[in-house]
N, C-alpha and C positions, 0 to 999 in steps of 0.2 A: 964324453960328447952327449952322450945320453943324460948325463945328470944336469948339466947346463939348458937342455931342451926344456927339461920340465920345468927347472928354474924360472925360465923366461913365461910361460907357460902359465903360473902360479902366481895370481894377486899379491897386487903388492902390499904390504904386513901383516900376509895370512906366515906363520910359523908350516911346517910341518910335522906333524902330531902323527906319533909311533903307532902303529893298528894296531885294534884291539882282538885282545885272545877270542878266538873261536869259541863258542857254548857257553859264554858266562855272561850271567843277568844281574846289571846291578843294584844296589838295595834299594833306589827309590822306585824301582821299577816293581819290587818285590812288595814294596810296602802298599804301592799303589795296588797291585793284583790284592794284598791281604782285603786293603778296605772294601773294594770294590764286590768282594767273595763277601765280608759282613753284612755292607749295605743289601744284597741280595735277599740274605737269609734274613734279615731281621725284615724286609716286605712281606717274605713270605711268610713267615709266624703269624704278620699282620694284617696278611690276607687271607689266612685260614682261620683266624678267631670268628666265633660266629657274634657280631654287631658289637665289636668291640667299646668302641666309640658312644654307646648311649648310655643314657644318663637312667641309674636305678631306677627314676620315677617314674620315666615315660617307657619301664618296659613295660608291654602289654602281658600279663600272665592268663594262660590258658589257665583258667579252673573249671574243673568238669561239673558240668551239671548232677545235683544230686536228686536221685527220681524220689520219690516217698512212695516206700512201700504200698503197695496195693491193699486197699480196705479187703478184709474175706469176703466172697459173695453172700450175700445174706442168705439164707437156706430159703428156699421154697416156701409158700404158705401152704397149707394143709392142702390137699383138691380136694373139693365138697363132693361127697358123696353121688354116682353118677344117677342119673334123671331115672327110674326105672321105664322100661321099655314099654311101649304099650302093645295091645294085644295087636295082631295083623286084621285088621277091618275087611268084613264083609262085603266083597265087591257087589253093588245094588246102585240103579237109576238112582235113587236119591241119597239123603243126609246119614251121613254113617254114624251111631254114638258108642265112641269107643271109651271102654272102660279101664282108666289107669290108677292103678296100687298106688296107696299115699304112702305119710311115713307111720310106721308100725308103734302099737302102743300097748298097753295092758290089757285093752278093750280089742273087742273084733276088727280087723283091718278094714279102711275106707276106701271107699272107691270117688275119684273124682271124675265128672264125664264130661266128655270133649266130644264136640258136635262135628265132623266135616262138613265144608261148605259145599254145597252139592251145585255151584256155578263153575266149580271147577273143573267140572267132570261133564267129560262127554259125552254124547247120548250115541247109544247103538241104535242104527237110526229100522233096523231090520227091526226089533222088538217094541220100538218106540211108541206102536198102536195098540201093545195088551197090557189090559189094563193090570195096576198094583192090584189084589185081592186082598190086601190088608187096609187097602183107602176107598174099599167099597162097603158098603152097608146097603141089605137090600129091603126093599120096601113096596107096598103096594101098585106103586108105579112105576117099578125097576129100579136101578143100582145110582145110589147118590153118594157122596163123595163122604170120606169122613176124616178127622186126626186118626193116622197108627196108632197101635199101643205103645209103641215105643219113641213116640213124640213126633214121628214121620207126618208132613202133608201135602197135599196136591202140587201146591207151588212149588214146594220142595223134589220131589219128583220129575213131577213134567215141564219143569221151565225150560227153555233154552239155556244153556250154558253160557254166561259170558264172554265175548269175543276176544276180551285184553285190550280194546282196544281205547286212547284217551279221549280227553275232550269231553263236550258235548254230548251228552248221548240223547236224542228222540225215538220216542216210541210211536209205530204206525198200527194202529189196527185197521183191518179193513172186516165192516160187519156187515149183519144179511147176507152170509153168504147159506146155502143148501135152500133158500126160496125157488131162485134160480138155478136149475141144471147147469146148462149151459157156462153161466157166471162163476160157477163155483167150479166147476173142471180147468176153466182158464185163470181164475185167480188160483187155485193148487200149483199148477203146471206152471204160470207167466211168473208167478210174482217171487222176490229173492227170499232165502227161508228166513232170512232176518224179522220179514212181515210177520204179526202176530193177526190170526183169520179167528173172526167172531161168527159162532152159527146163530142162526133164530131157530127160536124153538118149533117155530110154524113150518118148516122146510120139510125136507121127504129125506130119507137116505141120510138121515144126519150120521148115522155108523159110520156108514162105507164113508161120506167124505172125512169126517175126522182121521180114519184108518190114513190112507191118501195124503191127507195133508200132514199127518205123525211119519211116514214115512218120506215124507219130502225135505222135513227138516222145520216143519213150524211149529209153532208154538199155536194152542188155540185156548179161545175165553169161549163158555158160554152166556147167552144173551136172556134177560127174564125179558117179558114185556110187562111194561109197566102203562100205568093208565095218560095217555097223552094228552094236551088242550083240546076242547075242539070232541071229546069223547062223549056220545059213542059215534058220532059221524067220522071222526078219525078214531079206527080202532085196528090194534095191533092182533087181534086173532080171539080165538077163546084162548080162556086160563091168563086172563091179564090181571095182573096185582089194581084193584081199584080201589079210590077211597070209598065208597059206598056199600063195599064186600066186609065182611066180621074177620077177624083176624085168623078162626080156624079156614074158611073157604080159600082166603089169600096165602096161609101154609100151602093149602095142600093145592094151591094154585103152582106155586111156589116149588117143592115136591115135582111137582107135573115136569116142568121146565127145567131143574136138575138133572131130570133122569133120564134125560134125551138121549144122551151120550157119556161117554167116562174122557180122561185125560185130557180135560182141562184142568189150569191153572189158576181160573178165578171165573167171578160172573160180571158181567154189564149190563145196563139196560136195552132193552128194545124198547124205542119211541121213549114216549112219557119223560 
């Protein structure tokens, strides 16, 4: 009854086909698994080759760069023999001349001399009014100015020092001063030490103001008077340089008006 069931059951010209044995695989099935395990492995060969596929010509080859040896340093040139030192210079108001050993030879050793510029240096303004005793030379009408022996001079001493500073530079003197009292205590005192202060020889206290004014920070000229237009109705004092005097009278005119005072830096005229 049962086998008639399924009968009916079962398409019609399908056979009934025996079951198959439990566990066993058959050989298309085996040959299938084989290729499929081939084609695997031969991918993977294919995708572990490093750039299997290019063409010898378009490989790029690393080639390392080749440094070339470094040149030797070329040795040093000699070093020239060092400068010899010069002597430690004499600190002094003015031009220092220091003496420096040349190159040595068979003969006695030379000496070459080097001047300091004495604009460089700054003045002690406390001592600034006694006078050098090597730039004095004294003489019937007191102390007049002279060259050191050692090539030192007035200018060189008592000038003001250079500021440093550029440009332009003008010079101010203001002259006639020690005529007037008064005028010369307030040009010392009012005016910047920059100002260079001219005396006339005619004035009173020429000392003391020049003192005064060296301690203030100035510079001063002294004044000759010389013979003016208009002379003698215009006349600048006794001891005036004139054309009509002999050349000894107008020295020792001259002489006169030097000797008034020490530390200055040069002379000017008065009048004339």
């Amino acid at each position: 009854m049962t086998d008639i069931g399924k009968d009916i059951e079962r398409p019609l010209g399908q056979a009934v086909r025996p079951p198959r044995a439990a566990g066993k695989l058959s050989g298309g099935a085996i040959m299938a698994t084989v290729a499929v395990l081939v084609v695997a492995g031969i991918s993977g060969a294919i995708a572990l080759r490093e750039k299997p596929f290019r063409k010898p010509q378009q490989v790029a080859v690393s080639t390392p760069k080749v440094t070339a040896a470094a040149e030797p340093a070329a040795a040093p040139p000699a070093l020239a023999p060092a400068a010899p030192k010069p002597e430690a210079p004499v600190k002094s108001g003015g031009p220092q001349i220091i003496h420096v050993q040349t190159e040595e030879g068979d003969g006695p050793p030379k000496a070459a001399i080097v001047i300091r510029d004495p604009s460089t240096v700054g003045q002690n303004l406390k001592v600034a009014h006694i006078p050098d005793k090597a730039l004095i030379e004294a003489s019937e009408t007191g102390p007049l100015p002279v060259r050191a022996a050692d090539g030192r001079r007035p200018f060189d001493v008592y000038a003001r020092p250079w500021s440093g500073g550029r440009g332009a530079r003008v010079a101010i003197v203001i002259g006639g001063l020690s005529v007037s009292q008064t005028g010369t205590q307030a040009a010392i005192a009012k005016l910047p030490a920059e100002v260079t202060l001219a005396f006339a020889p005619q004035g009173n206290s020429i000392g003391r103001w020049m003192q005064a004014a060296r301690q203030s920070g100035h510079e001063i000229v002294m004044q000759v008077p010389l013979e003016p237009f208009d002379y003698p109705k215009v006349n600048p004092g006794r001891n005036t340089l004139t054309v009509a005097a002999s050349a000894d009278e107008n020295l020792k005119s001259l002489h006169w008006a030097l000797s008034r005072t020490t530390n200055y830096t040069g002379v000017m005229n008065y009048m004339g």
